[in-house]
C-alpha positions in Angstrom: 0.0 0.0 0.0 0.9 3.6 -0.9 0.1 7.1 0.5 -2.9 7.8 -1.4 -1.7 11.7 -2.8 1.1 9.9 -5.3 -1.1 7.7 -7.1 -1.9 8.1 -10.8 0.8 9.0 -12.4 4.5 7.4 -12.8 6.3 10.1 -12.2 4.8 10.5 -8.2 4.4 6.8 -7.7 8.7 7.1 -8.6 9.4 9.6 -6.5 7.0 8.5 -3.5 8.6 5.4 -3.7 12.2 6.5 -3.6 12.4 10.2 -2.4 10.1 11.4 -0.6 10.7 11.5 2.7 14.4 10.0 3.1 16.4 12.4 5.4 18.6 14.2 3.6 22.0 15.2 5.0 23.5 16.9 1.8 23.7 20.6 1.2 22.9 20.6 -2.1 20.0 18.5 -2.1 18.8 20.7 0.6 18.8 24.0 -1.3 17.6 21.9 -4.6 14.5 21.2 -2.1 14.1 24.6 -1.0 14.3 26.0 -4.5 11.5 23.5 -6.0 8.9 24.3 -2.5 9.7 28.1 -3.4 8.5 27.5 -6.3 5.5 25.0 -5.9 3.8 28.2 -3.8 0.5 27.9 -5.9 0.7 25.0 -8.0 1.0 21.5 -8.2 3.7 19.7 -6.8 3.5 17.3 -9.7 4.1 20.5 -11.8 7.3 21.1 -10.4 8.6 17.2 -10.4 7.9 17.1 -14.5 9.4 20.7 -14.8 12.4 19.1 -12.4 15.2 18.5 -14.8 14.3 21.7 -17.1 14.9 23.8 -13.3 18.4 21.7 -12.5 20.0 22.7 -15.8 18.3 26.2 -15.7 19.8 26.8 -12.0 23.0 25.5 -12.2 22.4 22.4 -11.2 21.1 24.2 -7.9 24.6 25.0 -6.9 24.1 28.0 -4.5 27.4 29.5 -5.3 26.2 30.2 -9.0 23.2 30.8 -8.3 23.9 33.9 -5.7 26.2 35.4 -8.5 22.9 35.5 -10.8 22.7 38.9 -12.6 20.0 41.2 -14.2 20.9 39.0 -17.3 20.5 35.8 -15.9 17.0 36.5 -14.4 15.9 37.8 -18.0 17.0 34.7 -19.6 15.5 32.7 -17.2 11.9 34.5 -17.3 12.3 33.2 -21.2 12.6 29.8 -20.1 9.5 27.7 -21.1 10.9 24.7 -19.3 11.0 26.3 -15.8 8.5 28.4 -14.0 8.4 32.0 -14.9 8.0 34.0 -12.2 10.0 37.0 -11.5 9.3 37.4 -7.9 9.9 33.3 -7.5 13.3 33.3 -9.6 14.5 36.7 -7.3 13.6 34.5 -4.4 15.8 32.0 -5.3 19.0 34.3 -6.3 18.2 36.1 -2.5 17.8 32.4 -1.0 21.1 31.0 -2.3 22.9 34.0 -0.6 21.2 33.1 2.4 22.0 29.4 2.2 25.5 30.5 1.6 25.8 32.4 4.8 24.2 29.8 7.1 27.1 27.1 5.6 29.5 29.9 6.3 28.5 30.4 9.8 27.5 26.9 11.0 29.8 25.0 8.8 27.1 23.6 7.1 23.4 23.7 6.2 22.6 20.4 7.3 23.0 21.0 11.1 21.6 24.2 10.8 18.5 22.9 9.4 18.0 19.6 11.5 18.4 21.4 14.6 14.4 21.7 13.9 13.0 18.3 14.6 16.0 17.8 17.6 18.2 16.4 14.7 15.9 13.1 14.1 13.3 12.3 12.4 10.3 13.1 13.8 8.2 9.6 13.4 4.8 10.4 12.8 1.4 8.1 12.8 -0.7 9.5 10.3 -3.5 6.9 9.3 -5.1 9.0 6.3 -4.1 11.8 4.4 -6.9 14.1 5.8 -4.3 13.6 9.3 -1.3 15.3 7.5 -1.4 19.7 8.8 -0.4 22.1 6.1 2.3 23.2 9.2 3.6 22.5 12.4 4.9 24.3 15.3 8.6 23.1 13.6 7.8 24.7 10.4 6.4 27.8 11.8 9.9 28.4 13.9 11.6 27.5 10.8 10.1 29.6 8.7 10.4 32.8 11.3 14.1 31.8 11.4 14.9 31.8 7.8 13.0 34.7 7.0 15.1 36.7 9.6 18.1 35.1 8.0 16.9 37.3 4.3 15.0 33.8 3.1 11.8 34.3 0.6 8.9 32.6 -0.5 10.0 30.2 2.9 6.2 30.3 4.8 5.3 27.5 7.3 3.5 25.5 4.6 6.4 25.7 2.2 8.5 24.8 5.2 6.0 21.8 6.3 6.5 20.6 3.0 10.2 20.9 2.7 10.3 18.6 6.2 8.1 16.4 4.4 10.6 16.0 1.3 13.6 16.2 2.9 12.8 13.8 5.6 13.0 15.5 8.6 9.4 14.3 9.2 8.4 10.9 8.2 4.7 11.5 6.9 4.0 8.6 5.0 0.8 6.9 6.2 1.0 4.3 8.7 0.0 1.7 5.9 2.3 2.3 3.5 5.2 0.3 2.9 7.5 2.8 3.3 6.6 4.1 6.5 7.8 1.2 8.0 10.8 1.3 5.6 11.8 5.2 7.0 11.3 3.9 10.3 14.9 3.9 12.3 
């Protein structure tokens, strides 16, 4: 058994399967997670996985370090780009964010234990039994959002941090009958 939300097509059942969820302890992969929740705000999150590769090669491969040197240029070019979404204030939020990230790795040493000091660094292990049990945001994702915001973070609201948690495996919200609830379990 699955979570409900992912099935129907493929690409969700894939990344249910084999993403969603697993803590993540790379920097990287962190700000890649941030960027594509930034820029859900609004849509589908299934519009953002099939637009995935299209934002990796438009972003640098979500290298931070590129992506904070971004210029007036860049942004244009990427405002063209069909394969991404196109919005200004969500692209800016991005460029501002990658700065941001960049200072937090300066000053902790890293994202990663920056960004796990959250949930206590663990997972926290939930026991949701339907999807109408999972919040939009928690008391976590609230603080989190209030802290990154202070730290010059946009487009980084309690919802978009919920889901972030959710993705990056900070929470484990898979429902208690799917497979890999069990499998996420420590």
């Amino acid at each position: 058994m699955r979570c409900e939300w992912c099935l129907g097509d493929p690409l969700y059942v894939t990344y249910h399967d084999k993403e969603w969820g697993v803590p993540v302890h790379d920097d990287r992969k962190h700000f890649e997670y941030i960027v594509l929740d930034g820029m859900q705000a609004g849509l589908s999150w299934l519009t953002v996985l099939r637009k995935r590769e299209n934002f990796r090669n438009a972003f640098s491969g979500f290298d931070p370090v590129a992506i904070a040197a971004y210029d007036m240029k860049k942004i244009e070019d990427l405002l063209r780009d069909r394969g991404i979404i196109r919005n200004r204030q969500k692209i800016e939020a991005t460029i501002k964010n990658a700065g941001a990230f960049l200072d937090i790795m300066e000053k902790f040493g890293d994202f990663d234990s920056f960004i796990w000091n959250f949930v206590g660094g663990q997972t926290i292990q939930n026991t949701r039994k339907s999807l109408s049990d999972l919040p939009a945001q928690t008391e976590e994702s609230r603080a989190m959002s209030k802290e990154l915001y202070s730290r010059g973070f946009r487009f980084v609201g309690p919802t978009i941090c919920y889901a972030y948690m959710q993705a990056a495996g900070m929470v484990n919200d898979h429902i208690v009958g799917c497979f890999r609830h069990r499998e996420l379990k420590p």
